[in-house]
N, C-alpha and C positions, 0 to 999 in steps of 0.2 A: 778404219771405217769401211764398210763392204760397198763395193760399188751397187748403183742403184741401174736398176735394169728398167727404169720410167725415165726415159729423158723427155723435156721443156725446151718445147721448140718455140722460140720466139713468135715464129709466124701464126703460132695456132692459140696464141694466147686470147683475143675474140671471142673463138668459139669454143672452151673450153668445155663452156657446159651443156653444151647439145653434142659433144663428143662420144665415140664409145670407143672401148677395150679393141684391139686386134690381137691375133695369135701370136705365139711368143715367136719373137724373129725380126719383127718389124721395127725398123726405125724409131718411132712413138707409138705409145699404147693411145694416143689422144690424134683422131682424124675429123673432121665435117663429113658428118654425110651427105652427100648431096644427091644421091636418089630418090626419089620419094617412094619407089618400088621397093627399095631396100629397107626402107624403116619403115614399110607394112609388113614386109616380112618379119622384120625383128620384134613388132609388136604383134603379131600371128603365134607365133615360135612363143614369145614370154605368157601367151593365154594359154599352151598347149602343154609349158614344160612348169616344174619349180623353178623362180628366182632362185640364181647361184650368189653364194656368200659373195659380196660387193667387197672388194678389196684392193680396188684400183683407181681410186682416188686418188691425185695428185699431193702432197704432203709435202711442203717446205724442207724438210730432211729430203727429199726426195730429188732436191736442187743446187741443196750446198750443203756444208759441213761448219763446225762452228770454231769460230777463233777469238786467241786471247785468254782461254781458261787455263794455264800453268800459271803453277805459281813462279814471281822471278825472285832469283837469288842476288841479293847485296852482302859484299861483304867490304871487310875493310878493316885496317890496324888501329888501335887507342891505348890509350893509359888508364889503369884503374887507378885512383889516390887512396889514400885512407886508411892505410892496411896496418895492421899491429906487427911488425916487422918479419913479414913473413912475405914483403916484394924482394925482388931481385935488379940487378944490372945483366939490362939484356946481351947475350953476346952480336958482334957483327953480324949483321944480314941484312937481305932485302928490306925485312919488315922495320927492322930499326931503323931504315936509312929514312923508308916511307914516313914513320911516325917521327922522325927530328922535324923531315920536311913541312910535317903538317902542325907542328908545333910552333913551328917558325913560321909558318900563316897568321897560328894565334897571336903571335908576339911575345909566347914562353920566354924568358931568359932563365938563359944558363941552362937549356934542355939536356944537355949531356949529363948534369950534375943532378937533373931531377929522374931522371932514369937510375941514376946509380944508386938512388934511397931505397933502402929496405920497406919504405912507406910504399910505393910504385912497383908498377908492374906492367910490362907491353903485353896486352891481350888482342887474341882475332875474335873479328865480331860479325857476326853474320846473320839475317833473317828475312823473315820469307815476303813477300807481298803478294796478297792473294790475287786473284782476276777480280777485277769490277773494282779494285781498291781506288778510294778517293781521295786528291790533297789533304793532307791534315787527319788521314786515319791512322792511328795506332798500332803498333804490334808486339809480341815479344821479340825478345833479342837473344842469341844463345851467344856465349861469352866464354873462353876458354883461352889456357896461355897456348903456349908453343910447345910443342914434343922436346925442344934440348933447353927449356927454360928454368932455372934453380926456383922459382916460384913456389912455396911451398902451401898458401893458399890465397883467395882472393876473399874471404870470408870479413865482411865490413865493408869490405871495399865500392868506391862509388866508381862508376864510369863514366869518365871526361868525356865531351860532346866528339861524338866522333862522325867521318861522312864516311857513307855507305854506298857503295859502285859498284856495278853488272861486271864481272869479272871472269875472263875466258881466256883457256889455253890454247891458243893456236901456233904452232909447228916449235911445242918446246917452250914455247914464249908466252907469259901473262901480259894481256890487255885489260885494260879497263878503260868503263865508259863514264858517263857523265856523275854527277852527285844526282843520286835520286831516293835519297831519304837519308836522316839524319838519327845516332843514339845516346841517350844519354839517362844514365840513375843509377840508384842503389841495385849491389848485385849479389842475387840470392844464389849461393853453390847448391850443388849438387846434395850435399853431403849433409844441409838441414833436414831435407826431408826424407833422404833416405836412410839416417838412423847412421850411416856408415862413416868414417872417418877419416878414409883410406887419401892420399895423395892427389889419385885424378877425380876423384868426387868435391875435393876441396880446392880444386884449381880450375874446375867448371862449373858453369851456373848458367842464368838469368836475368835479364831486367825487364820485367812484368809489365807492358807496355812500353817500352820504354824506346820503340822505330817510330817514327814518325813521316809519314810519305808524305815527299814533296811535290808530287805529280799524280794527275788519276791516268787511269787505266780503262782503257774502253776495252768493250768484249765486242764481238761481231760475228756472219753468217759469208765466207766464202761462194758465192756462186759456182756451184757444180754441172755449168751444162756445157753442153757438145759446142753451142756459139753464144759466148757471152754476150748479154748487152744490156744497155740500160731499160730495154722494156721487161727482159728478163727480172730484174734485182727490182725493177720499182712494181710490178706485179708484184709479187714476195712479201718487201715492204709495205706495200698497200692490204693487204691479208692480213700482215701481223699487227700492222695499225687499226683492224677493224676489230684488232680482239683487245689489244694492250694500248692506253694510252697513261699517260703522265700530266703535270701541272706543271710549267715555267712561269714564275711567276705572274698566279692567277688565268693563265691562258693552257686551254687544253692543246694539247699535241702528240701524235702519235710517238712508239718505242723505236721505232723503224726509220734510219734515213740509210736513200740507198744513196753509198759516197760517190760509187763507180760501176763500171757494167758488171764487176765479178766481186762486189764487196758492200757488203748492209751492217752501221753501226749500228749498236744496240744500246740503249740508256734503260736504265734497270728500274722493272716496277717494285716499287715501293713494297707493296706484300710479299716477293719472295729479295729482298733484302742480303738476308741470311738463307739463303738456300737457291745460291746462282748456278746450281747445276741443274735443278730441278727447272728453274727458270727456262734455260737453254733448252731443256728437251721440251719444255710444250712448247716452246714457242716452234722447234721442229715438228710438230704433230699437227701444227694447224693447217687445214685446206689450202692451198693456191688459190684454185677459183673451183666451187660446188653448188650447182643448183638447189634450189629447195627441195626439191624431190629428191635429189643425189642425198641432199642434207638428211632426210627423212628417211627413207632406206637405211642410209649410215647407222643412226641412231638406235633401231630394231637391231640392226647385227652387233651394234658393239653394245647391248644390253646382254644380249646371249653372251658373249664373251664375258659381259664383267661377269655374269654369275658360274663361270668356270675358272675355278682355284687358277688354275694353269695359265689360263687366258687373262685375265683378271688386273693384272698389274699392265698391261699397256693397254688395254680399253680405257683402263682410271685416265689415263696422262689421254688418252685422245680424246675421252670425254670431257676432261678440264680443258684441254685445249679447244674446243668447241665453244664452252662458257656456258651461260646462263641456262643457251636451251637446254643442257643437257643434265641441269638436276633433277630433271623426276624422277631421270633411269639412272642416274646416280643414288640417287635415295630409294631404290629399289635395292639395292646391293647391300644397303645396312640391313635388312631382315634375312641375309643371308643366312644360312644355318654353319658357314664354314668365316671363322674370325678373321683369317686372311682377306679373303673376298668382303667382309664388313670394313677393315683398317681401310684398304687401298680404295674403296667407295669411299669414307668418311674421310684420308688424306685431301682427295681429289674437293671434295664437298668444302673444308676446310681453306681451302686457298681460292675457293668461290664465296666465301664467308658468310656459310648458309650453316644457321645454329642449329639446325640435326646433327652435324658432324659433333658436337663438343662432348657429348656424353661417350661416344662410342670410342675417341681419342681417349678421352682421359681414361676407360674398361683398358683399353689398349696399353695405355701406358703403364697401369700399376700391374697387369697379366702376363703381358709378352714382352717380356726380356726383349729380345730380336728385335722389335719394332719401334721400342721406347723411345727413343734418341729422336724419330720422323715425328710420331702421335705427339710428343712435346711443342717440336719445332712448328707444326701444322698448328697446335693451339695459338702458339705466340703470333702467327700470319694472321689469323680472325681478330676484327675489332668489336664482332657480338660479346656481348656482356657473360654468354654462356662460355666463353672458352674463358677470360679471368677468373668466373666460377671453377674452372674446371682443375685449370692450376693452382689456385689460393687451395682447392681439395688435396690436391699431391703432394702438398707439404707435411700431409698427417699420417703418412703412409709407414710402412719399416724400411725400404729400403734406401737406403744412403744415394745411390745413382737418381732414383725417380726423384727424390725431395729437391737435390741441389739441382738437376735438370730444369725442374719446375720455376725452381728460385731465379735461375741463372735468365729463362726462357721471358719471366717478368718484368725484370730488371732490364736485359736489353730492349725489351719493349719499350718500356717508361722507368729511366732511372731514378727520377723525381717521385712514383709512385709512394704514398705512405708507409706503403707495406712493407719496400723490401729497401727502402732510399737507405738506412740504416745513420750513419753518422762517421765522420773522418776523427782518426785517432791520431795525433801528432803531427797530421801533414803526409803520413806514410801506409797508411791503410784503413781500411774503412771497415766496420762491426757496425755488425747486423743481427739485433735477437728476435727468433719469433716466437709467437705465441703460438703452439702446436701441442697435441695433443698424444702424438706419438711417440718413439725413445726418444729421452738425450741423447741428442748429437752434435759436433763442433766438427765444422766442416773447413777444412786450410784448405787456403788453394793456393797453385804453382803455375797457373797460367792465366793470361791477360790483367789484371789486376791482383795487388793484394789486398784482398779479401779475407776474413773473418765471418763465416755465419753460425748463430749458434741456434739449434733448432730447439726449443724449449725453454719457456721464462723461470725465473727464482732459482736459477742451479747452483749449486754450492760446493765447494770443496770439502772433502772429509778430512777428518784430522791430519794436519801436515806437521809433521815433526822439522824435515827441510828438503825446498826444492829447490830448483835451481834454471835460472832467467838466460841462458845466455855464461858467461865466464863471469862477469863482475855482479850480477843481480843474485842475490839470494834471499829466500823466503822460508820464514819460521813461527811455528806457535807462539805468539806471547805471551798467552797462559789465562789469558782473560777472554777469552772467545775471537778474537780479532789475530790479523798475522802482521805481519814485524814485514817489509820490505826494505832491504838493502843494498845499497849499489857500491861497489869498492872499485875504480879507477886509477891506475897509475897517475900520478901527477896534480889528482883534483881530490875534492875534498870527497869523504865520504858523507853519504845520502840516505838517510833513513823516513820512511812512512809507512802510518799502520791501516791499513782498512779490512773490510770484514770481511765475511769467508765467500758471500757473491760473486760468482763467477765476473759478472760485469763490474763488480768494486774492482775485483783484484787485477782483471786488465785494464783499467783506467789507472790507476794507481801505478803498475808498473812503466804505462808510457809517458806518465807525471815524473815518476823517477830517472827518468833517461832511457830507457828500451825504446827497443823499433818494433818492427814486424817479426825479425830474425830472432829478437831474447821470448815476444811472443809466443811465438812457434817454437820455443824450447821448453818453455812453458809448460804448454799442454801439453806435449810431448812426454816432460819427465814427470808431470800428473798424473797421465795414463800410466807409464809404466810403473808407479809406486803406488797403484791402485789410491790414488786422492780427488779422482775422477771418476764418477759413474757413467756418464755419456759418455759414447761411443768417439772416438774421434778419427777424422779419415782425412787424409789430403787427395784432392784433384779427382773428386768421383768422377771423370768422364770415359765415355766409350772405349769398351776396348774389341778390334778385331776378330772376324767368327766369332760373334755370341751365336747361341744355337738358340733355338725357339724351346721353350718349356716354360714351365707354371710358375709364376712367384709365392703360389699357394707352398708347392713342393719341398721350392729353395730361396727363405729368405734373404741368404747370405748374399744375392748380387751374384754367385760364384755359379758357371756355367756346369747346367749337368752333361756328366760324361756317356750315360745310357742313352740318350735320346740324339738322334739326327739332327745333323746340322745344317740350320738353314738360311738361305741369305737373303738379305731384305734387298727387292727389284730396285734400289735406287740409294746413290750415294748417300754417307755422311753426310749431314746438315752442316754450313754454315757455322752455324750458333754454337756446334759441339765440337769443330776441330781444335785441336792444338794446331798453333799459328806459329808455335817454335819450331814443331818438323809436322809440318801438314799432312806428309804421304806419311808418314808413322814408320818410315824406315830409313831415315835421312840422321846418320849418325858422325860422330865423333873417329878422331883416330882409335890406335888401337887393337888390331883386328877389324874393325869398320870403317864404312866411308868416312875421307878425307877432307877437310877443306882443300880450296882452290887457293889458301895462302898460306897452307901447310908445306914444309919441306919436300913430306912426304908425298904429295901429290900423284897420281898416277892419270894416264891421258882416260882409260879405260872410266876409272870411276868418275871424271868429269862429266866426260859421257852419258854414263847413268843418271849422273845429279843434274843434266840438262832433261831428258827426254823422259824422266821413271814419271812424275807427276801427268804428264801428257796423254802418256803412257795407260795411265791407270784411267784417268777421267775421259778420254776418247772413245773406251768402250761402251760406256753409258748411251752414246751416240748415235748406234748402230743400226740401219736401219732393220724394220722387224716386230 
């Protein structure tokens, strides 16, 4: 974070707003005048010359820096059960010794002997917990054996409740800290949805929620001045309380307690939820202390600013951070004739939950690739009736990213919603069909729950001579219009039913027969590829890295064009769109890549990295400017 060349002097806190600027050099740009000779002159001089651009205004970024937004990593050892003899007996190590010990918490008997089943397996379990996480939020889990483990897959296999610990290499030596979340479920490998078959793809996976945090996570605001002190941080506080407040039950309250003279907790408002970076930096954009005159001035410059492309994107965030006064000249920005300078007006608009934003978000989303992922996230913040309009629209679209975006953006709004609430299949995933207008499509997903959504009602299967569910499910013409399902099991009886060629008969049927999610997803998998499927089908539409800005008129395909410049959208990832299994998106496995911290293979260097890269990356966001 750049240091800030505006220091908050306690003492001058009073007179803030009959202050003015001094030349650069000076101690604080904020003094009392106390001539009265001199501020006839200063009002002589401002009739004689142009007002210069105002841009020294005091700004909460301008007094501290923000804390708390890395994600923390737990990890820790368990047992998968369940497996089709394709567990191992693990050899001697730390991790073995770790996981008897913790068996013998449970009251396991005979752990050595349920280790040594080809049913079992010692797996390391690791995942992320984001900032602002609360007791009892959910996450994925990444699951994988050991580099010297005979394991040959984890495929069926469920994951015994395991505790998950802050885990760090210090001088050669692993520590661990307290239990601070817990995992446990069915675990999906690598290797369902990536078609491939190979050893490490079937000995790594997933449990699709399946962390659970046992502690919340406060985010907060460091005070960054030359002399700390409580008038400093409750000034601050008091600011950000006059913009953000909250409800404890039924009673209002500000976002802001200042704990200490160099430290302000933050309790997160409700509207940006799912989008606490964006959170963090308005809440640094708002004024200290500004007169209404200062207020007024401000307002005229950062209008000129939003309507330059270039300037554009930090007016937005200082104009939201202002609030209410400042939609007029925010909704001057939508008749822009440049779609950048409309979005980032219509973002700001949105998270003030002013329904001129809804139309220009949704243009946004289905036009500009680049921006999709925010214009979504910015609908789902609004509780006007025009942003669920907007979204219930981007389900009829072509593209695959904007439809499940749209779907996903409704859903964590209001799960109960009619529209997308859909129905539990077996206890183990949940299908959902809409009524849409646009191509078939069947959307699998690989992160935070398993999900099923199929985009188009009455879809059918074309003729199937035979597919196949998984190993033991298989499915055939009977010859009468209807298909034959079969389940063949080692040890149990064999399972036959017939239903029709309905997309939704035929997965209801097969999780009636025995299937999960796993014989599901094999399903439509070997659908598609024997062309018995016309909708489209796609796993895990979400964001991917450098999208470049271009037409979706152009390029349906989702697929980024290569002629056109590439360009970054002025503001993180949402929330709503990360993957919560590696959040920074380059948080890997052995291999060639980074390591766990309870891999053999560990290195001090890449510890290192997996402490500070997320930090690293979201810090910048920060900066004053």
């Amino acid at each position: 974070m750049k240091p800030s060349t505006k220091r908050f002097q306690p003492w001058s806190i009073a007179c803030l707003g009959v202050c003015v600027a001094l030349p650069i050099g000076c101690t604080s740009p904020l003094l009392l005048t106390s001539s009265s000779s001199g501020g006839k002159e200063a009002r002589t001089l401002a009739e004689v010359t142009p007002e210069p651009e105002r841009d020294d205004v005091l700004l909460v970024k301008d007094v501290s820096k923000p804390w708390g937004l890395n994600y923390t990593t737990l990890e820790g050892v368990a047992l998968v059960t369940g497996l089709s003899k394709t567990g191992s007996d693990p050899p001697p190590s730390p991790q073995r010794a770790a996981l008897l010990s913790d068996m013998q918490t449970y009251e396991v008997k005979n752990p050595n002997m349920v280790l040594a089943s080809a049913e079992t397996s010692l797996v390391l379990v690791r995942c992320f917990l984001p900032p602002g996480v609360r007791k009892g939020d959910r996450c994925d889990v990444e699951v994988r054996v050991p580099s010297k483990s005979e394991t040959s897959s984890l495929r069926g296999g469920w994951l015994m409740r395991a505790r998950l610990r802050q885990v760090a290499l210090v001088d050669s030596t692993l520590h661990s800290g307290h239990v601070e979340g817990l995992a446990e479920g069915h675990v999906l490998v690598d290797a369902l949805f990536d078609g491939q078959t190979d050893k490490v793809r079937e000995s790594r996976g997933r449990v699709l929620g399946g962390g659970i945090a046992l502690a919340s996570r406060s985010i907060g605001l460091v005070v960054e001045s030359e002399q700390h002190s409580i008038r400093t941080s409750s000034q601050a506080a008091a600011a950000i309380n006059s913009r953000f407040h909250t409800y404890d039950r039924g009673i209002k309250r500000g976002v802001a307690t200042p704990k200490r003279d160099d430290f302000i907790e933050l309790d997160v408002h409700p509207r940006y939820r799912h989008n606490l970076v964006r959170y963090v930096r308005i809440i640094q954009n708002i004024a200290v202390s500004e007169s209404p005159v200062d207020r007024v001035h401000r307002l005229e410059q950062l209008e000129r600013k939003l309507l330059e492309p270039n300037t554009a994107p930090a007016a937005a965030l200082q104009l939201e951070a202002i609030g209410k006064e400042a939609v007029r000249v925010l909704q001057k920005g939508l008749s822009s004739g440049d779609p950048e300078v409309r979005f980032y007006a219509a973002e700001s608009l949105a998270y003030l939950d002013d329904a001129t934003a809804a139309d220009e978000l949704a243009r946004t989303a289905r036009d500009l690739p680049a921006f999709r992922w925010h214009a979504i996230a910015a609908l789902a913040a609004m509780d006007h009736v025009g942003a669920y309009d907007a979204l219930e629209r981007l389900f009829h679209v072509s593209s695959a990213e904007t439809r499940y975006a749209a779907f996903r953006a409704l859903r964590m709004k209001n799960p109960l919603d009619p529209l997308v609430r859909g129905r539990m299949l077996g206890d183990e995933f949940s299908y959902h069909t809409l009524d849409t207008t646009g191509p078939a499509m069947v959307h699998l997903s690989r992160s935070r729950a398993a999900e099923i959504v199929v985009f188009g009602q009455n879809q059918e299967l074309a003729h199937v001579d035979f597919l196949y569910a998984g190993k033991n499910i298989l499915l055939k013409d009977s010859g009468d219009g209807r298909i034959k399902v079969s389940r063949f099991a080692p040890g149990e009886e064999d399972r036959q039913q017939f239903c029709t060629r309905k997309l939704d008969d035929v997965v209801q049927t097969l999780v009636q027969i025995g299937g999960g999610y796993d014989e599901v997803v094999e399903f439509f998998q070997d659908a598609k590829r024997k062309e018995c499927l016309a909708a489209r089908v796609v796993v895990d539409a979400l964001p991917r890295p450098n999208r470049e800005r271009r037409s979706a008129a152009d390029n349906p395909s989702d697929e980024p064009s290569s002629d056109e410049a590439s360009r970054n959208v002025a503001s993180p990832l949402p929330d709503m769109f990360r993957e919560n299994a590696s959040p920074g998106g380059d948080v890997h496995w052995e291999d060639g890549e980074r390591t766990s911290r309870l891999s053999p293979d560990i290195s001090p260097d890449a510890a290192a990295e997996d402490d500070q890269g997320m930090w690293t990356r979201v810090k910048g966001w920060f900066r004053p400017g």
